[in-house]
C-alpha positions, -999 to +999 in steps of 0.1 A: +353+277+011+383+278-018+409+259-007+442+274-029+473+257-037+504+264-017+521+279-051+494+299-064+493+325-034+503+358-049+527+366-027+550+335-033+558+341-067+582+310-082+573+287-053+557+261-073+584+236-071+578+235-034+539+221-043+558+195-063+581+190-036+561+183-013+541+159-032+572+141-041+582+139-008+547+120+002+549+100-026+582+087-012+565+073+017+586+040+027+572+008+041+597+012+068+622-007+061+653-006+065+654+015+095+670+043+099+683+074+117+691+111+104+711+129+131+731+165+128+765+160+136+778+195+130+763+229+126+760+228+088+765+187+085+740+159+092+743+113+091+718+093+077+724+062+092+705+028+077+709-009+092+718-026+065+729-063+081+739-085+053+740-063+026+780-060+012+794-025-002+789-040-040+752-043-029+744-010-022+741+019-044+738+059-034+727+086-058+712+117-065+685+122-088+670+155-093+674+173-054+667+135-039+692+110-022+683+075-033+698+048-016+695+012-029+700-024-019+699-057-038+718-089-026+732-107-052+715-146-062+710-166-032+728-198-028+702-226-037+721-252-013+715-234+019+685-245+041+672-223+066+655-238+097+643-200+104+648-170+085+641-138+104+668-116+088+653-097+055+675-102+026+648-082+001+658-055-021+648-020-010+648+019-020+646+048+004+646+078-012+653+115+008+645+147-007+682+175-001+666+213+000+689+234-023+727+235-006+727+202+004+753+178-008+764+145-004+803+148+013+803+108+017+791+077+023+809+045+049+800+010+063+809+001+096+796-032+116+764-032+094+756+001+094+758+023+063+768+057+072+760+088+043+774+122+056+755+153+037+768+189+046+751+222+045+769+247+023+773+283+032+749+304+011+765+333-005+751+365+007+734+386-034+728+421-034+717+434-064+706+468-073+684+471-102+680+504-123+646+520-135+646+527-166+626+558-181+605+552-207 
């Protein structure tokens, strides 16, 4: 048995990004940390809500790369004169990384009681008709 690739089917001509997507999007694969919920909040608008407890604004970076919302943390230098009897919060840098199908943007991004908050909205796709001529030869 031939197993073919999801792009090569002849009937899904140009669809060869979504192979790539979806190997990007298991490549992406997180340890789990820090948790998170995605939740729709509108028709066309969604929240990606991470707990991000002891992380400041200045320590956290949001972008978009290439279709794919990165979010970032890094705490700044610890200070060496604190001595912890028991450490059970994470302060380690991490990455998660979410891949935005076409029409998705980022409308904004707020922290609230340790929670960072990144609002993305769906926009309306604009409805092409094109006829095309045929040519004689």
């Amino acid at each position: 048995m031939t197993k073919t690739a999801l792009g090569s089917h002849p009937f899904l001509l140009g669809f060869e990004q979504l192979e790539r997507l979806v190997e990007r999007t298991a490549k992406a694969g997180n340890d789990g940390y820090p948790p998170y919920n995605i939740e729709q909040s509108g028709d066309r608008s969604f929240r990606i809500t991470l707990a991000v407890a002891g992380f400041a604004e200045e320590d956290l970076s949001i972008t978009v790369e290439d279709r794919q919302l990165v979010i970032r943390g890094r705490q700044g230098e610890e200070d060496c004169e604190r001595i912890f009897l028991h450490r059970g919060i994470a302060a380690r840098q991490f990455q998660r990384s979410f891949v935005l199908a076409d029409g998705i943007e980022v409308s904004g991004a707020t922290m609230e009681n340790g929670l960072l908050h990144v609002d993305l909205e769906q926009l309306q796709p604009e409805t092409v008709v094109q006829t095309i001529e045929i040519n004689r030869s």
